[in-house]
PDB file of N, CA, C, O and CB in Angstrom:
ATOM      1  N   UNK A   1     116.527 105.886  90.395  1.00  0.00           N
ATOM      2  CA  UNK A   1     116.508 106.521  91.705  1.00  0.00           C
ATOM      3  C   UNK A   1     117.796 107.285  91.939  1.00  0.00           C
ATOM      4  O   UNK A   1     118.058 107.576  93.106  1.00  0.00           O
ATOM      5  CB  UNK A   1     116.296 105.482  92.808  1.00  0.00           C
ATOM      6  N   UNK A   2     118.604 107.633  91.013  1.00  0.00           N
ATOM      7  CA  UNK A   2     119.476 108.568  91.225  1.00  0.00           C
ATOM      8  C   UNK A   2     119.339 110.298  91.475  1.00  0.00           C
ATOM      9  O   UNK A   2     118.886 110.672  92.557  1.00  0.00           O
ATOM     10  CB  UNK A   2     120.123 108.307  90.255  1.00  0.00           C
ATOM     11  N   UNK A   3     119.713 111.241  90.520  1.00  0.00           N
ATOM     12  CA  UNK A   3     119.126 112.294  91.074  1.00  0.00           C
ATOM     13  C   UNK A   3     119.839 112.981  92.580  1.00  0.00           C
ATOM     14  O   UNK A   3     120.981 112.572  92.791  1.00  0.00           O
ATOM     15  CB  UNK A   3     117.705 111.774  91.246  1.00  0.00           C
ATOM     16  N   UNK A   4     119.489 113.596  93.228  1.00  0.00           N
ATOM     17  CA  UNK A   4     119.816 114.454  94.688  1.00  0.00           C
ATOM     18  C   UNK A   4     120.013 113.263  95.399  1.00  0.00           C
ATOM     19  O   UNK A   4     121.142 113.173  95.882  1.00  0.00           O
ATOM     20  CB  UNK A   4     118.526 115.555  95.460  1.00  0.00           C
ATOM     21  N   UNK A   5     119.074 112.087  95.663  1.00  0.00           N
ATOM     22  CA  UNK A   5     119.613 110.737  96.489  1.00  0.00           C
ATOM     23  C   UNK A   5     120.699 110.398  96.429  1.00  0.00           C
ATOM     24  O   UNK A   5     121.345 110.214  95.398  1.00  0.00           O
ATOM     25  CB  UNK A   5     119.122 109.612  96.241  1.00  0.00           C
ATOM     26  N   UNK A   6     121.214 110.211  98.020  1.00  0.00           N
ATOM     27  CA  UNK A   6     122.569 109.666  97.895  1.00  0.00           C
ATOM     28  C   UNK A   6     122.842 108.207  97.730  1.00  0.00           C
ATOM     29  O   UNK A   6     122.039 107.474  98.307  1.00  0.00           O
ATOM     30  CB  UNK A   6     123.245 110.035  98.979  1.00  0.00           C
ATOM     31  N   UNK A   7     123.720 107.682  97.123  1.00  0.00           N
ATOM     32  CA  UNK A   7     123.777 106.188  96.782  1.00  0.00           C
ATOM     33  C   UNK A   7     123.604 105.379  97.416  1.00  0.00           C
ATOM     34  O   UNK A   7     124.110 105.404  98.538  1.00  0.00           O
ATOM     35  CB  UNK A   7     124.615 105.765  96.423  1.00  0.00           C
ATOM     36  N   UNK A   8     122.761 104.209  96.982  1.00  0.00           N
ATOM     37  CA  UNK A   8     121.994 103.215  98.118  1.00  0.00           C
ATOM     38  C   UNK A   8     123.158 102.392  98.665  1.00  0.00           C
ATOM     39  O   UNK A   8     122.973 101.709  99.673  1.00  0.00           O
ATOM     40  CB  UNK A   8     120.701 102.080  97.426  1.00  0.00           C
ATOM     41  N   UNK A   9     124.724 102.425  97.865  1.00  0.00           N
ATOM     42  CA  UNK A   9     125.877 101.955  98.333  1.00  0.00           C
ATOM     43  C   UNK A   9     126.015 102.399 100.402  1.00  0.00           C
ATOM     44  O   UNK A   9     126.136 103.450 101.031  1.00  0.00           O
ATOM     45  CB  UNK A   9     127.145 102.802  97.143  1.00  0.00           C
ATOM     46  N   UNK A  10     125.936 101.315 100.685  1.00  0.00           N
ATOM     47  CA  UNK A  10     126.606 102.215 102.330  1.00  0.00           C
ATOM     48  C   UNK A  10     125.682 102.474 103.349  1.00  0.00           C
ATOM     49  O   UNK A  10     125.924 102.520 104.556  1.00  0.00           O
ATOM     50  CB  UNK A  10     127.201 103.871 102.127  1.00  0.00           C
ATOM     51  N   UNK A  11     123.999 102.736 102.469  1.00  0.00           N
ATOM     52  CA  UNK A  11     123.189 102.988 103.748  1.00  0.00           C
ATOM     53  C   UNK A  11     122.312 101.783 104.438  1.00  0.00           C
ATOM     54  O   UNK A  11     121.915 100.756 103.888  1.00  0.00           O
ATOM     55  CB  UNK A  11     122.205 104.112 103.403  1.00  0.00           C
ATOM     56  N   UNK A  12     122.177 102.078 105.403  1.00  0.00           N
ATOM     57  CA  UNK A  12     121.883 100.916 106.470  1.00  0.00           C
ATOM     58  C   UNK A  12     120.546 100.696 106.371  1.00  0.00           C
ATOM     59  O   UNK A  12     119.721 101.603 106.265  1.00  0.00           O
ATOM     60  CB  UNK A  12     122.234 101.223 107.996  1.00  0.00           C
ATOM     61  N   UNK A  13     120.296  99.563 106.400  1.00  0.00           N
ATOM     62  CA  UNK A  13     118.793  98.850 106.116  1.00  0.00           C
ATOM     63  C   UNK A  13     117.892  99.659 107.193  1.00  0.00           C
ATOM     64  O   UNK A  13     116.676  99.770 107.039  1.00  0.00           O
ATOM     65  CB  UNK A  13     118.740  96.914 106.456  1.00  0.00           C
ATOM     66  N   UNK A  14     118.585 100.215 108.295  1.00  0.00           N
ATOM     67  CA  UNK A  14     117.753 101.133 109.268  1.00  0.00           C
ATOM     68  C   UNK A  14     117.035 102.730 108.339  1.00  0.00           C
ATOM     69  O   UNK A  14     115.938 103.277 108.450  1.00  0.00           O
ATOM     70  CB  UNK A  14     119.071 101.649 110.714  1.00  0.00           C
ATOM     71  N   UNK A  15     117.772 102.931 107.804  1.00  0.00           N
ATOM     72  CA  UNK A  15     117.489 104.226 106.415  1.00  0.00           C
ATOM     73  C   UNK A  15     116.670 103.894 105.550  1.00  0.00           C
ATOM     74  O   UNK A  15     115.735 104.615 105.203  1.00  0.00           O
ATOM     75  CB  UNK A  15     118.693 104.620 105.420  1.00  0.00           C
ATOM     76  N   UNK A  16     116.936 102.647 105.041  1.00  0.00           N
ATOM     77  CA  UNK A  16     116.049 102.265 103.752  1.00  0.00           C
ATOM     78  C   UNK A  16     114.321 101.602 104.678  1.00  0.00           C
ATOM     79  O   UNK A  16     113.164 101.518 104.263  1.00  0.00           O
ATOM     80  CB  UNK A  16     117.184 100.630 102.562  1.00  0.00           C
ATOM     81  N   UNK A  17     114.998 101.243 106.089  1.00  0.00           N
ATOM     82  CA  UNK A  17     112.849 101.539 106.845  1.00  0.00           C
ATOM     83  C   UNK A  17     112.628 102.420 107.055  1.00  0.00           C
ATOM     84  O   UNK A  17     111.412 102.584 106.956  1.00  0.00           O
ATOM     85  CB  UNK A  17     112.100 101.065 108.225  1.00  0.00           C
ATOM     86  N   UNK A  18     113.509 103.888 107.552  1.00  0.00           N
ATOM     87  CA  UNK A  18     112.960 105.211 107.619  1.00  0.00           C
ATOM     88  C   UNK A  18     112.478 106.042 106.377  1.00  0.00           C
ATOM     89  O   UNK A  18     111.720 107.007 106.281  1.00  0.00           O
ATOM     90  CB  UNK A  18     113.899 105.929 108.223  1.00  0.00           C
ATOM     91  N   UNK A  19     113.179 105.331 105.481  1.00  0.00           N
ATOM     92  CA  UNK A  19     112.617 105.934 104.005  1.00  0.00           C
ATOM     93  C   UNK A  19     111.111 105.877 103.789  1.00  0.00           C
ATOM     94  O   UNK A  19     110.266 106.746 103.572  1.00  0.00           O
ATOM     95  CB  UNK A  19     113.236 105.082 102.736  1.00  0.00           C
ATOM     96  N   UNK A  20     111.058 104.276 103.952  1.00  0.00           N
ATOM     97  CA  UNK A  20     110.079 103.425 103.714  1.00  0.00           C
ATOM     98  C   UNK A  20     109.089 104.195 104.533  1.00  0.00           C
ATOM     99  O   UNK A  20     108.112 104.712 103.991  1.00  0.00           O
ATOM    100  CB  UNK A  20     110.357 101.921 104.065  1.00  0.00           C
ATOM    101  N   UNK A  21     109.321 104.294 105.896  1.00  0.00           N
ATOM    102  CA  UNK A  21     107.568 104.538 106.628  1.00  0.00           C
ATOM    103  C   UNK A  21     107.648 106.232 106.192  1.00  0.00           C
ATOM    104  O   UNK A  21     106.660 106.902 105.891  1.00  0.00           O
ATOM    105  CB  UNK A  21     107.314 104.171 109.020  1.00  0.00           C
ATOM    106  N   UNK A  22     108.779 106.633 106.230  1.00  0.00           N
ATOM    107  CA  UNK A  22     108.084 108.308 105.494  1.00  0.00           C
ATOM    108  C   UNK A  22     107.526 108.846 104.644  1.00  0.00           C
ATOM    109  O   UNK A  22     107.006 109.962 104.622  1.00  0.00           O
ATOM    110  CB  UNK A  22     108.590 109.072 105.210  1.00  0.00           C
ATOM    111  N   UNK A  23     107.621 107.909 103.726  1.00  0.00           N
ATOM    112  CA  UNK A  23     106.974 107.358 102.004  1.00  0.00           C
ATOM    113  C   UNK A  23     105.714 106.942 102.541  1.00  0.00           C
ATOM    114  O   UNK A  23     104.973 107.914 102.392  1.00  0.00           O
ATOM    115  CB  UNK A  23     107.878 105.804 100.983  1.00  0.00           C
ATOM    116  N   UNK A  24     104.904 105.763 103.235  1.00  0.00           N
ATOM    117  CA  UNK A  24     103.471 105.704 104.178  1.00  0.00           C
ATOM    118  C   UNK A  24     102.777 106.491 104.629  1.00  0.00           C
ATOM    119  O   UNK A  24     101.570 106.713 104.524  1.00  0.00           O
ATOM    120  CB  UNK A  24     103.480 105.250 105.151  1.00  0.00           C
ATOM    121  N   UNK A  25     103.930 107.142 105.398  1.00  0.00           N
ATOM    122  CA  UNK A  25     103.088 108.531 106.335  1.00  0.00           C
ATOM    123  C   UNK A  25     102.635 109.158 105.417  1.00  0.00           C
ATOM    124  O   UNK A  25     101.417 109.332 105.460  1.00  0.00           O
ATOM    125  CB  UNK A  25     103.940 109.678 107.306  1.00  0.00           C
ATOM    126  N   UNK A  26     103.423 109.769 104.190  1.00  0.00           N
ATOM    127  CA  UNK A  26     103.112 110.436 103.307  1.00  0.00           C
ATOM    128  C   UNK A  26     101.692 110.377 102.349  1.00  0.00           C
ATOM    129  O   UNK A  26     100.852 111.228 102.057  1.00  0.00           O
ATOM    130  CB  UNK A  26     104.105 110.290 102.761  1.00  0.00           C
ATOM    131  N   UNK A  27     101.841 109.113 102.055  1.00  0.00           N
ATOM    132  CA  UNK A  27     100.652 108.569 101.554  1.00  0.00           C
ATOM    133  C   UNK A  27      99.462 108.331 101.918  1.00  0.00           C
ATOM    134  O   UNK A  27      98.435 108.265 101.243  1.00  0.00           O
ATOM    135  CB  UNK A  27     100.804 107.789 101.284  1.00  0.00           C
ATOM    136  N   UNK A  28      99.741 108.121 103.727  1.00  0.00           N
ATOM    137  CA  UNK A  28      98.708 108.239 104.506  1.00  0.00           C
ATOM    138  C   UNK A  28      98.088 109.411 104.472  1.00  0.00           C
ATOM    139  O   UNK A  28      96.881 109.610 104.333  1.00  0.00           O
ATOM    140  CB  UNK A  28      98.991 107.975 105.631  1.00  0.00           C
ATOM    141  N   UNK A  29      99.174 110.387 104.635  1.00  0.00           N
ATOM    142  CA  UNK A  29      98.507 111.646 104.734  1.00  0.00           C
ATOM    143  C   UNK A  29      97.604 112.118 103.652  1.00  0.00           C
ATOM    144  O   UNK A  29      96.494 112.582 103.915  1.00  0.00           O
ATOM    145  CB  UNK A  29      99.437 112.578 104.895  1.00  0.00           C
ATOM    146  N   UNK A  30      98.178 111.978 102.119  1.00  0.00           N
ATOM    147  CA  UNK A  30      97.392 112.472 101.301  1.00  0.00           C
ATOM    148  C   UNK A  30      96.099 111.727 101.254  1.00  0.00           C
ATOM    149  O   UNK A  30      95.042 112.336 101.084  1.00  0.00           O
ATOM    150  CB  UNK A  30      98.014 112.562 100.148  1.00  0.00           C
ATOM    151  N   UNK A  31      96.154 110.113 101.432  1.00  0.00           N
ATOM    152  CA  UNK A  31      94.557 109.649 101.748  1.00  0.00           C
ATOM    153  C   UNK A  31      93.395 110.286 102.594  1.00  0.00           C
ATOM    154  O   UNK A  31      92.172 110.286 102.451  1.00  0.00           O
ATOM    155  CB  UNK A  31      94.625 108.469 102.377  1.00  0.00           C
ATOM    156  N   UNK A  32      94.308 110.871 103.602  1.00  0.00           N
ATOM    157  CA  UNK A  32      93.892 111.513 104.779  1.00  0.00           C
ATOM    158  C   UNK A  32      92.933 112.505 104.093  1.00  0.00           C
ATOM    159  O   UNK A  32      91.730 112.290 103.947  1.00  0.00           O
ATOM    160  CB  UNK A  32      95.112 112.165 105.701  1.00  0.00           C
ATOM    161  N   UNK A  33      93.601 113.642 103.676  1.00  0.00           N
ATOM    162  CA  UNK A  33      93.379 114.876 103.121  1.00  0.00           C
ATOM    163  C   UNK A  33      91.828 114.764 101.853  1.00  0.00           C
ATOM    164  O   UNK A  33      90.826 115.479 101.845  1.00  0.00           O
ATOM    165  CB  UNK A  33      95.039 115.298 102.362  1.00  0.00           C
ATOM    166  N   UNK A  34      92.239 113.431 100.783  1.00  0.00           N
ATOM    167  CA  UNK A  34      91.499 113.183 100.292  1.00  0.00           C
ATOM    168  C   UNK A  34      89.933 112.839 101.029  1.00  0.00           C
ATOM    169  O   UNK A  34      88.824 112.977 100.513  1.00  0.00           O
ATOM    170  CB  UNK A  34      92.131 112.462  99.692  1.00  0.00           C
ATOM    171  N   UNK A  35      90.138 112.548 101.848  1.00  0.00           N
ATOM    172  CA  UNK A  35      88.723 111.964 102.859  1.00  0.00           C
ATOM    173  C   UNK A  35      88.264 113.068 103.321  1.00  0.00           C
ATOM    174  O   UNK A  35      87.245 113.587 102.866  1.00  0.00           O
ATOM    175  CB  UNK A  35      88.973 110.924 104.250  1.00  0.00           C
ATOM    176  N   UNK A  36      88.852 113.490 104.135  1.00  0.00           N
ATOM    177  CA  UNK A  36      88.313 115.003 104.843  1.00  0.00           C
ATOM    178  C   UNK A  36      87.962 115.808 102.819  1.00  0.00           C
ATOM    179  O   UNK A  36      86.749 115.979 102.695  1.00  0.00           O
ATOM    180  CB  UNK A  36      90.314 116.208 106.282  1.00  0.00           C
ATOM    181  N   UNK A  37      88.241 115.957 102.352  1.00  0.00           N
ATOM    182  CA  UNK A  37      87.842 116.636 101.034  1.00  0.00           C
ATOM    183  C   UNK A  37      86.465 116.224 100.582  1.00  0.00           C
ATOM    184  O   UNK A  37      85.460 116.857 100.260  1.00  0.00           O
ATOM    185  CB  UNK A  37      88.854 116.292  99.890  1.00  0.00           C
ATOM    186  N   UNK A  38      86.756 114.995 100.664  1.00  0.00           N
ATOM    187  CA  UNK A  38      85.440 113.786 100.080  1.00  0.00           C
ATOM    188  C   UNK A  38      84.245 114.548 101.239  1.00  0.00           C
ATOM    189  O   UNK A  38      83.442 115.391 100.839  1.00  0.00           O
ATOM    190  CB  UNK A  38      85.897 111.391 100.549  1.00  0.00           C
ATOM    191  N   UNK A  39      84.284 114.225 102.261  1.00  0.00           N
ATOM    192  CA  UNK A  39      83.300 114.901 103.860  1.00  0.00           C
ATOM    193  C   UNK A  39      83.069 115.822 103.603  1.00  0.00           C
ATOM    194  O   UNK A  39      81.877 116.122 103.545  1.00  0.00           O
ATOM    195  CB  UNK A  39      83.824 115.149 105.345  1.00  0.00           C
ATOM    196  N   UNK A  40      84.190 116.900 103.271  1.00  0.00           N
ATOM    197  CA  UNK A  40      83.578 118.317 103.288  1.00  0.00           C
ATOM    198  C   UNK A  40      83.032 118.751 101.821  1.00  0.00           C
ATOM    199  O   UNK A  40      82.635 119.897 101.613  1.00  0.00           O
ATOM    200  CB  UNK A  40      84.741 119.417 103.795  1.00  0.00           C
ATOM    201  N   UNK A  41      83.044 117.738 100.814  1.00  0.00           N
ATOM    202  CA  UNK A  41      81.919 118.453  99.549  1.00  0.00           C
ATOM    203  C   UNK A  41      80.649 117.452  99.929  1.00  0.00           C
ATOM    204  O   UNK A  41      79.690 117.724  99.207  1.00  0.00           O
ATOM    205  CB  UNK A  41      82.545 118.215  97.439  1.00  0.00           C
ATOM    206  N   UNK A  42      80.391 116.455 100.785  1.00  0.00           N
ATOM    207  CA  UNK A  42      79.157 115.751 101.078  1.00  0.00           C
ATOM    208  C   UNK A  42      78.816 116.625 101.769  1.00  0.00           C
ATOM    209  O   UNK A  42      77.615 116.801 101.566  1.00  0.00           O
ATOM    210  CB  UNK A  42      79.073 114.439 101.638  1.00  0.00           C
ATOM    211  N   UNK A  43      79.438 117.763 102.992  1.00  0.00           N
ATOM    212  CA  UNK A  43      78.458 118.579 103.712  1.00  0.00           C
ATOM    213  C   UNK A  43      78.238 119.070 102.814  1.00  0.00           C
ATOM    214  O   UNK A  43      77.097 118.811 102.431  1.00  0.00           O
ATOM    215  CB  UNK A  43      78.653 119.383 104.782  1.00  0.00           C
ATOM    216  N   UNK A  44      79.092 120.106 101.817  1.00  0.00           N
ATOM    217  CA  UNK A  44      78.130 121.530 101.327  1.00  0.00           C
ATOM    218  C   UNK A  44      77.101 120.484 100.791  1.00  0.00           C
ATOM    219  O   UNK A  44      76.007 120.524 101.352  1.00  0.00           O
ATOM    220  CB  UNK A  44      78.883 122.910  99.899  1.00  0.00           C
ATOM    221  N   UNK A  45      77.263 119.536  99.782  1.00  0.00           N
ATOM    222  CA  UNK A  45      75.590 119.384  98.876  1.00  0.00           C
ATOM    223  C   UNK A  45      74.970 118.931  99.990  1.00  0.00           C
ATOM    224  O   UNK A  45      73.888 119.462  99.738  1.00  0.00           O
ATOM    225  CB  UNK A  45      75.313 118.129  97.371  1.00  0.00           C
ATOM    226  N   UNK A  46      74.727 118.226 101.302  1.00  0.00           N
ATOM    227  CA  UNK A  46      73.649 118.312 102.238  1.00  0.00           C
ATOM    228  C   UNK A  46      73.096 119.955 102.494  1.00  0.00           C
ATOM    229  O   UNK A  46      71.910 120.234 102.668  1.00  0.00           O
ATOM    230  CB  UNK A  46      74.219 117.613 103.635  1.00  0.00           C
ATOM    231  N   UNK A  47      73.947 120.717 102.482  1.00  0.00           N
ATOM    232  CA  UNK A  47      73.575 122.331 102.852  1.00  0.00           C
ATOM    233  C   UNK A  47      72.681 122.449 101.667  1.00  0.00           C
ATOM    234  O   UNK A  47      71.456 122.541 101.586  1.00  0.00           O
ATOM    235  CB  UNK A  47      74.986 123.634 102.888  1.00  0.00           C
ATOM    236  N   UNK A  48      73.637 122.420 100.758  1.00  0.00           N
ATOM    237  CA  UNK A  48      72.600 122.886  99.629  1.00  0.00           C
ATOM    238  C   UNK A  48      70.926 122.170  99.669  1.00  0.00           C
ATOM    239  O   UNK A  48      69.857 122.745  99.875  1.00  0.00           O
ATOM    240  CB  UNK A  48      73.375 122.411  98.079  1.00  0.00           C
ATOM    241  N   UNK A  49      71.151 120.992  99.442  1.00  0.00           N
ATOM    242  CA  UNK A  49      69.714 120.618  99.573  1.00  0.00           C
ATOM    243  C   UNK A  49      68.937 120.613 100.873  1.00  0.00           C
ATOM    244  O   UNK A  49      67.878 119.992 100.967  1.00  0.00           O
ATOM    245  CB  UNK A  49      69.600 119.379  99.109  1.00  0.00           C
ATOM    246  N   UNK A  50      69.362 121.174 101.690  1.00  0.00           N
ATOM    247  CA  UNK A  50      68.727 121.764 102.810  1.00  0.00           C
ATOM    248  C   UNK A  50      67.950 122.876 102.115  1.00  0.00           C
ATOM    249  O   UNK A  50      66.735 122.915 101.919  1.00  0.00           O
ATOM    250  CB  UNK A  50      69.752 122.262 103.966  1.00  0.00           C
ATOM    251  N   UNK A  51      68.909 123.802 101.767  1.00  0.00           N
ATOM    252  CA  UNK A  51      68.481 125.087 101.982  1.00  0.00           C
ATOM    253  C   UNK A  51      67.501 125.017 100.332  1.00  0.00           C
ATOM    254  O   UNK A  51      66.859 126.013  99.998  1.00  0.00           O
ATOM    255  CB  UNK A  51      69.994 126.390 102.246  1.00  0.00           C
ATOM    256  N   UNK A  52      67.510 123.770  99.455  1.00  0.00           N
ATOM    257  CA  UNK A  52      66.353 124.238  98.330  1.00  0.00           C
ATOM    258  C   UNK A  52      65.321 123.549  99.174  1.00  0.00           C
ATOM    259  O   UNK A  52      64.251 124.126  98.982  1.00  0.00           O
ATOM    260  CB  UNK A  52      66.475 123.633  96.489  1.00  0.00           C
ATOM    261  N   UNK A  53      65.165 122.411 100.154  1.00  0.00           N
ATOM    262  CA  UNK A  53      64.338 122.011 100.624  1.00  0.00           C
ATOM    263  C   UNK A  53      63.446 123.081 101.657  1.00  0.00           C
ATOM    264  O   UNK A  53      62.326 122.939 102.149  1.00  0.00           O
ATOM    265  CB  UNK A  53      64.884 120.952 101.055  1.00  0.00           C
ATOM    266  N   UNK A  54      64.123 123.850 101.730  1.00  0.00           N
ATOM    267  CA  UNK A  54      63.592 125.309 102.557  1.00  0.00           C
ATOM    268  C   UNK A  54      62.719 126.382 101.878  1.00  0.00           C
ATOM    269  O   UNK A  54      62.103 127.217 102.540  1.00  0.00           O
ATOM    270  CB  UNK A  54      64.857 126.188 102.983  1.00  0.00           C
ATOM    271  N   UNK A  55      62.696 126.341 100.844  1.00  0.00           N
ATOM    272  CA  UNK A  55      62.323 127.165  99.893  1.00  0.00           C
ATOM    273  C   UNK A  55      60.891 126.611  99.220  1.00  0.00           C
ATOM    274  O   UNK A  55      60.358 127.235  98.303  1.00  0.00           O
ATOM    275  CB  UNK A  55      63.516 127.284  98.908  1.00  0.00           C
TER     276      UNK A  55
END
């Protein structure tokens, strides 16, 4: 975990929970994104088989 991070020497356990839930949110979010993705290819194939059921 070195790299651009500044050294875990010094920072306050209040930093290392703001780390923490921004790292969650984050993850939340991409679950998020994944779902709404998942929803919106179940609509198109409902469209689709609408529209061969139309035919």
């Amino acid at each position: 975990m070195n790299g651009n991070r500044i050294s875990m020497k010094g920072r306050s356990n209040r930093a290392d929970d703001f780390d923490f839930v921004l790292r969650d949110i984050a993850q939340n979010m991409n679950r998020s994104i994944e779902l709404l993705n998942s929803i919106y290819e179940i609509g198109k194939q409902k469209l689709r088989n609408l529209d061969k059921a139309r035919l």
